[in-house]
ZAMARGU-4260 file (C-alpha; in steps of 0.2 Angstrom, whole numbers, plus 5000, padded with zeros to 4 digits):
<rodrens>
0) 5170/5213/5674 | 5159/5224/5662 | 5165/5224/5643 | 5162/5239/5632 | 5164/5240/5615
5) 5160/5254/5601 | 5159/5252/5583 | 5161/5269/5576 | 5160/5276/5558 | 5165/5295/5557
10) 5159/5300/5573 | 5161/5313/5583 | 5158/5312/5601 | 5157/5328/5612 | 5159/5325/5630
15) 5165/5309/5628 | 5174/5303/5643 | 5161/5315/5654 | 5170/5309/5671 | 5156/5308/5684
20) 5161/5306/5703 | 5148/5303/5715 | 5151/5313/5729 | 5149/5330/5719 | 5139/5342/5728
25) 5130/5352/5715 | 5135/5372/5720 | 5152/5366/5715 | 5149/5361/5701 | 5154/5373/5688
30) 5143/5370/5670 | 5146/5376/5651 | 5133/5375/5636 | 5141/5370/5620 | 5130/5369/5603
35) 5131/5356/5591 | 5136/5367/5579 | 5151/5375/5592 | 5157/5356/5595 | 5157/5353/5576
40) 5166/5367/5571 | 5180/5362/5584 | 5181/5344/5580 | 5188/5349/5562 | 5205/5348/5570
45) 5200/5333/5580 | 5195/5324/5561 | 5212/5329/5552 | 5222/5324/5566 | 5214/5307/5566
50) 5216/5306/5546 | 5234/5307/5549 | 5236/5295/5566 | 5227/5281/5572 | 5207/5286/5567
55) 5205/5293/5585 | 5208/5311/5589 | 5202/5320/5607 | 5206/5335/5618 | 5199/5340/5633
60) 5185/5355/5633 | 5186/5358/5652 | 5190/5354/5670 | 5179/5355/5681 | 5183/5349/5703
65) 5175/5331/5700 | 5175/5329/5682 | 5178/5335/5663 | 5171/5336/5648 | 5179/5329/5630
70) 5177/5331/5612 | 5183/5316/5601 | 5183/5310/5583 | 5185/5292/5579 | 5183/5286/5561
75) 5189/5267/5568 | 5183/5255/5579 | 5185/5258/5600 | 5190/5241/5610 | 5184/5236/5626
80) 5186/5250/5640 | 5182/5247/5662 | 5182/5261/5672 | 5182/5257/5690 | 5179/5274/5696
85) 5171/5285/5684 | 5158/5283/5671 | 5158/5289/5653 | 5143/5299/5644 | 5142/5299/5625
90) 5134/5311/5614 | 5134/5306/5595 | 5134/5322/5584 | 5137/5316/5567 | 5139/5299/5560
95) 5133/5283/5570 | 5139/5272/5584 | 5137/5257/5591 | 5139/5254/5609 | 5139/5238/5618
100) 5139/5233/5637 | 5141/5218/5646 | 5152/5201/5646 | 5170/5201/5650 | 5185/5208/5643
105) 5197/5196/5636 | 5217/5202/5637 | 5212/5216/5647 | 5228/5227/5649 | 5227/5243/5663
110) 5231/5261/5651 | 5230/5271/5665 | 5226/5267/5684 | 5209/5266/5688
</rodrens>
């Protein structure tokens, strides 16, 4: 098993769970631009709603046939996360991060199927 563990102050993270599936064929795939300072001014929501619930906040930009795109804000630490079938893409756009791979995760319990 792969363990993955953030350590996040104030972050926001655009296309955070950017879900990649292998088998894609690339004139399917349909492709949006978002500027930093777009995702920024969108995330203002994200910060107060994690203020008032657990320090994590997300929603969905967009769906696309194989994949989507997220925008999140976390002001707490992440636990360990394994994804059997998709991968996840972070981009830090304010604040810092620290991400860390490898090992095993202990008490691992499954949030949603694969």
């Amino acid at each position: 098993m792969k363990r993955t563990m953030f350590k996040l102050t104030k972050t926001i993270v655009p296309a955070a769970c950017l879900l990649l599936c292998m088998g894609a064929s690339p004139q399917a795939v349909k492709s949006d631009h978002w500027s930093p300072a777009q995702l920024l001014d969108r995330a203002q929501h994200l910060r107060q709603l994690a203020e008032q619930g657990n320090g994590s906040a997300s929603e969905t930009l967009e769906k696309y046939p194989d994949h989507y795109t997220m925008l999140a804000f976390r002001n707490r630490n992440g636990g360990a996360e394994l994804h059997q079938n998709f991968a996840d893409v972070f981009y830090i756009l304010d604040g810092r991060a620290t991400l860390m791979t490898g090992g095993e995760v202990v008490d691992s319990k499954t949030g949603t199927p694969g």
